[in-house]
TORTI-677099 format. One record per residue (C-alpha): residue in one letter; y negated, z negated, x. Coordinates in steps of 0.2 Angstrom, whole numbers, padded with zeros to 4 digits, always signed. Layout:
AYZX ...
This chain:
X+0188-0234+0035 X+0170-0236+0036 X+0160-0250+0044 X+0153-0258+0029 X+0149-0253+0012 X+0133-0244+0013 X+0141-0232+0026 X+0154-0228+0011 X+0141-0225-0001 X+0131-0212+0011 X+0147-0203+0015 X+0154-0204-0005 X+0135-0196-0011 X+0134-0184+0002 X+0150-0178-0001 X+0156-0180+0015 X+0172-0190+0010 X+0182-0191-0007 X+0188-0208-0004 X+0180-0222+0007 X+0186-0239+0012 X+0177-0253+0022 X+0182-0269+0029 X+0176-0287+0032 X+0189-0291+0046 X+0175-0288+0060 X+0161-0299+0049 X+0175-0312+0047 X+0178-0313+0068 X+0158-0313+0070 X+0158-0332+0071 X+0145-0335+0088 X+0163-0336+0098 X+0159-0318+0101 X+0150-0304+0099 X+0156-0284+0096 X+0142-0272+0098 X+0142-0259+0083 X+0148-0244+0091 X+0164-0255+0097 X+0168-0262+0080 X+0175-0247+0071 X+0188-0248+0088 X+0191-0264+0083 X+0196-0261+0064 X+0208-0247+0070 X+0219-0257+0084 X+0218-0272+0069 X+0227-0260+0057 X+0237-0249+0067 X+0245-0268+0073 X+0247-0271+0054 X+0256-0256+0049 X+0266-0257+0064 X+0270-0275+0064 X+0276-0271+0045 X+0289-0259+0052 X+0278-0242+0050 X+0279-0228+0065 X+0260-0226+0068 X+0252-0213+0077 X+0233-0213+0081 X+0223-0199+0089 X+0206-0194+0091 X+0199-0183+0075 X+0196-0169+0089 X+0214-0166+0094 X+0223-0153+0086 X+0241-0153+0086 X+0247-0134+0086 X+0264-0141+0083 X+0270-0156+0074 X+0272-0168+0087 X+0284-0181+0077 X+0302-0173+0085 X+0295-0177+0105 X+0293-0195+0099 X+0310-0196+0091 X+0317-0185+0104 X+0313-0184+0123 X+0300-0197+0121 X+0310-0209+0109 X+0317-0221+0122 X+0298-0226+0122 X+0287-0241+0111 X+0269-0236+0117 X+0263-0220+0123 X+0244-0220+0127 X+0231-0207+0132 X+0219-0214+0145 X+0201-0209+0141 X+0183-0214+0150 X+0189-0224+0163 X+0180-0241+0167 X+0172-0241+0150 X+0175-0250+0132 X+0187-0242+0127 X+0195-0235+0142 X+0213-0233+0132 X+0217-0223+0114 X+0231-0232+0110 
């Protein structure tokens, strides 16, 4: 998911993605109530549509794209960690966001 449109087209021309998507859910929220600085929107979007896949019955798993899994880790959530609805990785401490979730 991008952040808006333009970011698609660079990445689509550069050839840096084969397929781009962007949402207005953050332009939509951006009503003077509150504001989401830039670099914290994106963070937004993916908590908003992991929320929605999960609400609409999905198992959802979100990492950062600099972990590498040398094994598949889908048995450990069905198995030893499958009593369990949320597992979270704690990350800079203090600062937005301090959580991956």
């Amino acid at each position: 998911v991008g952040a808006n449109k333009n970011t698609c087209d660079i990445l689509l021309a550069g050839g840096v993605a084969n397929a781009c998507g962007w949402s207005t859910y953050v332009d939509k929220k951006s009503d003077n109530k509150w504001t989401i600085p830039p670099k914290d929107q994106l963070w937004l979007l993916r908590w908003h549509y992991m929320a929605w896949a999960a609400e609409m019955g999905y198992n959802v798993l979100s990492t950062d794209a600099d972990v590498y899994y040398h094994y598949d880790p889908y048995p450990y959530f069905k198995g030893v960690l499958g009593g369990h609805n949320l597992i979270v990785q704690s990350e800079n401490l203090g600062e937005f966001p301090a959580i991956n979730v």
